[in-house]
C-alpha positions as CSV (number, residue, x, y, z in Angstrom):
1,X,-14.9,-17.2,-1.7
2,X,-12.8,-20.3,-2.8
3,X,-13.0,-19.4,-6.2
4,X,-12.2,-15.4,-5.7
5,X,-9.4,-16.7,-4.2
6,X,-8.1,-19.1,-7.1
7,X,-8.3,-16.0,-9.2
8,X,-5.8,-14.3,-6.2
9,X,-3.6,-17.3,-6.3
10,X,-3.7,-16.9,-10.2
11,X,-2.6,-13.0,-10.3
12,X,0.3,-13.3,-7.7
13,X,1.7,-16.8,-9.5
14,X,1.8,-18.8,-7.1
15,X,-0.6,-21.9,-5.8
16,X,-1.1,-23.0,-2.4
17,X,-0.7,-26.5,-1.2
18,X,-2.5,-25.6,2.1
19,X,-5.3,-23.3,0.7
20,X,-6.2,-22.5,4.2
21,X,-3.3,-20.2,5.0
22,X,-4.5,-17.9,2.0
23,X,-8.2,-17.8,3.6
24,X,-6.7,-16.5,6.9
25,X,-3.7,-14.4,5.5
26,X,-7.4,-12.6,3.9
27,X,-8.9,-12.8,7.2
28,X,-9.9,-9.4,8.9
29,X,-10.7,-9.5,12.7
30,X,-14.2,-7.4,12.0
31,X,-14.8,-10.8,9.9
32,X,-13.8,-13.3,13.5
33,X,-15.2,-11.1,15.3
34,X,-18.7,-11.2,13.7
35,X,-18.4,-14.7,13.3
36,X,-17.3,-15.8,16.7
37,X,-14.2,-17.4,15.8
38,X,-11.1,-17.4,18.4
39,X,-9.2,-14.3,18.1
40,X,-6.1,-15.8,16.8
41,X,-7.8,-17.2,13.9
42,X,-7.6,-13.6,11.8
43,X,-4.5,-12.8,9.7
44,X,-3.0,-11.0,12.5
45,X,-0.3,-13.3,13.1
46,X,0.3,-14.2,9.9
47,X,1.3,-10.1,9.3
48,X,3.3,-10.8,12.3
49,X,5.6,-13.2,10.6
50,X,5.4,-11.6,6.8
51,X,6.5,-8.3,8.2
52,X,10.0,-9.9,9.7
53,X,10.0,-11.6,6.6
54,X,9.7,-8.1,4.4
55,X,12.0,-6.4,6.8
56,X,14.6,-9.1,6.1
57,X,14.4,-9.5,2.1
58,X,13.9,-6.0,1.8
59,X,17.1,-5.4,4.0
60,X,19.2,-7.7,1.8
61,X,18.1,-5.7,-1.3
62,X,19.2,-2.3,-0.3
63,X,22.2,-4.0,1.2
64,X,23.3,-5.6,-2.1
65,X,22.1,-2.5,-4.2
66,X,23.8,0.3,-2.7
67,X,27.0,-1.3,-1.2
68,X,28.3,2.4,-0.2
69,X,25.1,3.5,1.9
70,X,25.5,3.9,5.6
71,X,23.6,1.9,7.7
72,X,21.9,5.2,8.7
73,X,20.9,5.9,5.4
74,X,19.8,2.6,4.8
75,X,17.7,2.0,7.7
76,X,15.7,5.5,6.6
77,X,15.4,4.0,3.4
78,X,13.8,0.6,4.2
79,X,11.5,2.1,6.9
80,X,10.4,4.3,4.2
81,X,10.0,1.1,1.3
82,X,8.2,-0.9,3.5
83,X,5.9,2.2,5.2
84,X,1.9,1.2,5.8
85,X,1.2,4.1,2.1
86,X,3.9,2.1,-0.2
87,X,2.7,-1.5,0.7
88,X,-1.1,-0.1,0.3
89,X,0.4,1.0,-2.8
90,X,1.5,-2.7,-4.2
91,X,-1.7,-4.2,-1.9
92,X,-3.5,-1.9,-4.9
93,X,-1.8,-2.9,-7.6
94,X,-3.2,-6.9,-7.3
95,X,-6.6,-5.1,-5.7
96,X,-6.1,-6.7,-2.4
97,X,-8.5,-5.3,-1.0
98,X,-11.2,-7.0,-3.4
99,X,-9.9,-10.6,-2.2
100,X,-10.1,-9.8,2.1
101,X,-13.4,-11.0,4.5
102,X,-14.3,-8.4,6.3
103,X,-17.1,-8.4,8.8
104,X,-19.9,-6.3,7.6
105,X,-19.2,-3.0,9.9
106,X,-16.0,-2.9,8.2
107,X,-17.3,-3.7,4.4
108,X,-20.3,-1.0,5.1
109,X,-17.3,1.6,6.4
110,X,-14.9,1.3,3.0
111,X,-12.6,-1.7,4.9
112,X,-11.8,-2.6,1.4
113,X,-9.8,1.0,1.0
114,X,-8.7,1.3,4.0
115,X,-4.7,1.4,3.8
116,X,-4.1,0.0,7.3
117,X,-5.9,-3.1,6.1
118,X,-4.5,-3.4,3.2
119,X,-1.1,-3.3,4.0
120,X,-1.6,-5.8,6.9
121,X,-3.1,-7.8,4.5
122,X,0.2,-7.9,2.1
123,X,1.9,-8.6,5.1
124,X,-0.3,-11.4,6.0
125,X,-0.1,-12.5,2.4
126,X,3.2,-13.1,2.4
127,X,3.6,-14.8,6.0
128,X,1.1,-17.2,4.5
129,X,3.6,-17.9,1.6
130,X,6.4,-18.2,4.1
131,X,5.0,-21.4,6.3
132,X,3.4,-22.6,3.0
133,X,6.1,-22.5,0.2
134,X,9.2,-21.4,2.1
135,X,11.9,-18.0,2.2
136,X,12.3,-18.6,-1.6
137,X,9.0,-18.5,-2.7
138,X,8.1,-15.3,0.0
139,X,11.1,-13.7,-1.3
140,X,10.0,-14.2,-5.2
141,X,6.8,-12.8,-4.4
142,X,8.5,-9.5,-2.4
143,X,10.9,-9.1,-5.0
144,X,8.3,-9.1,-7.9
145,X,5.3,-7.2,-6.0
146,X,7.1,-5.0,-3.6
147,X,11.0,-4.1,-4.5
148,X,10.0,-2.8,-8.1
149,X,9.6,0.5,-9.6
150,X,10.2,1.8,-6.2
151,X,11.1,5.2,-7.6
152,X,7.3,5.5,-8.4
153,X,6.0,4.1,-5.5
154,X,8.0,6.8,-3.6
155,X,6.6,9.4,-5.9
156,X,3.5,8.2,-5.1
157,X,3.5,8.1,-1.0
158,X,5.6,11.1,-0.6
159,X,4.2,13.2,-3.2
160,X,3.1,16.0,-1.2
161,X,7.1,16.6,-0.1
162,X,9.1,16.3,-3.6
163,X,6.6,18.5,-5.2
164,X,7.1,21.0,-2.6
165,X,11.2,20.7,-3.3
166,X,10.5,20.8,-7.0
167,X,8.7,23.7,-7.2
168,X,10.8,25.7,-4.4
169,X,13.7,24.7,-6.3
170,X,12.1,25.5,-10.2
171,X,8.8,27.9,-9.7
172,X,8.4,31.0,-8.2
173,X,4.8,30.5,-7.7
174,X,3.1,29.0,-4.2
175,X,1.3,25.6,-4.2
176,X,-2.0,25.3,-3.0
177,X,-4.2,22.4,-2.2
178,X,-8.7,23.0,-2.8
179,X,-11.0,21.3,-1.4
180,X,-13.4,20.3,-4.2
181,X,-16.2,17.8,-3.7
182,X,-16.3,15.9,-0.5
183,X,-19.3,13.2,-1.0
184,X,-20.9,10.0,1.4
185,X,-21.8,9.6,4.9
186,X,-19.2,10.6,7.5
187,X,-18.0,6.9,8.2
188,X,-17.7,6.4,4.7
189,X,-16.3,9.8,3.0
190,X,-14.8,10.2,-0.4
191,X,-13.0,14.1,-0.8
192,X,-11.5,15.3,-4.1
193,X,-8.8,17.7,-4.2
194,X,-7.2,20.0,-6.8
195,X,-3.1,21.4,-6.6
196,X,-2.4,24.9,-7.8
197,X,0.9,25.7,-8.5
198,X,0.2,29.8,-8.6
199,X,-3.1,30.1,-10.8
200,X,-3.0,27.3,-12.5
201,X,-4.0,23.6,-11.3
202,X,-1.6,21.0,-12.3
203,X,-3.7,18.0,-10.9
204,X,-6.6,16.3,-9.0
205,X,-6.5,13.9,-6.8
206,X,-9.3,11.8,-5.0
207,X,-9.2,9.6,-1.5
208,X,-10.9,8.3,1.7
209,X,-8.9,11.2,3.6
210,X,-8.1,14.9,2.3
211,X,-4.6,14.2,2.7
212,X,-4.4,10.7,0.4
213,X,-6.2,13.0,-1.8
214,X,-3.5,15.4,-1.7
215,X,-1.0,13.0,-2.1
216,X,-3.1,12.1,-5.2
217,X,-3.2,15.1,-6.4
218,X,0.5,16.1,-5.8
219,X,1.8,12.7,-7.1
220,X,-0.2,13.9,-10.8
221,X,1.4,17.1,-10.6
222,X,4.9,15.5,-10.3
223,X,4.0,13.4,-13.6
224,X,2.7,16.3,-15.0
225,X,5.7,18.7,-14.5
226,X,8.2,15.7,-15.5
227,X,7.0,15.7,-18.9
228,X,7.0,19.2,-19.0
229,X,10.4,19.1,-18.3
């Protein structure tokens, strides 16, 4: 696991000096659990501490960048950057998921997938680099994995709601999400969805749940009417 683990340290730039916070910031509690380790040796505390780190880099960023939002406004904002779907978002974009122990209940049930996981695992990650490298180092690592290309990333977890405003605002037509293939045991499923926009399907999406397949499905359509447009 030492080595998968290198390759982590590797893809997010930055090495540990003590390589053991990494092993727990990737720690499940299915994994000490099935081990019998003590409860508080899982990467729960480490999210803990990542998460008021997140909250507070990603606070100074929105403040900075939009000097003439209301607090209101930029309270909604942040809650919406730092929501479990957009850090399962980033978590995929360095496959996270690949890189966590889980115990084998979890692995058997898609725990690498799962977007509660994932996300806490982010958090985790970056509580680890906190104690281990300090706020510069956390905040170099939120800055480059987290705050970029956020217009995408909100695309991407609220998909389902700015294609309904697009098309209500553009089209005539209805949207319309179909159930097209649902596949794998019921602890494990896997369901693939389609998006009409009238009689015509503008994109497929696929997920763990129908509705992250929808969001799939709507976030494709979005791309698809952009270039359109």
């Amino acid at each position: 696991m030492s080595k998968k683990l290198k390759e982590l340290e590797r893809k997010i730039g930055y090495e540990f000096k003590d390589f053991s916070l990494l092993q727990r910031a990737m720690m499940h509690s299915s994994y000490t659990n099935e081990k019998h380790l003590e409860k508080y040796q899982c990467n729960e505390r480490l999210e803990f501490l990542g998460d008021a780190v997140l909250e507070l880099v990603s606070s100074e960023f929105l403040f900075l960048e939009s000097p003439k939002v209301s607090e209101g406004e930029l309270t909604k904002t942040r809650a919406s950057m730092v929501c479990e779907p957009s850090l399962a978002f980033c978590a995929k974009d360095i496959q996270l998921g690949s890189y966590l122990l889980l115990g084998k209940g979890e692995e058997a049930t898609g725990g690498r997938e799962r977007s509660s996981i994932t996300s806490d695992a982010l958090e985790a990650l970056i509580g680890a680099i906190y104690l281990d490298g300090g706020f510069t180092n956390a905040k170099e690592f939120i800055h480059r994995f987290i705050l970029t290309d956020l217009e995408n990333k909100k695309l991407f977890y609220d998909s389902k709601t700015i294609l309904q405003e697009i098309v209500q605002a553009d089209m005539a037509e209805g949207i319309s999400y179909r159930l097209i293939q649902e596949e794998g045991p019921d602890h494990n499923k896997s369901f693939t969805v389609e998006v009409w926009i009238g009689e015509t399907v503008y994109g497929t999406g696929s997920g763990r749940t129908k509705k992250a397949a929808e969001q799939e499905a709507a976030y494709k359509a979005i791309l698809k009417l952009k270039k359109v447009n």
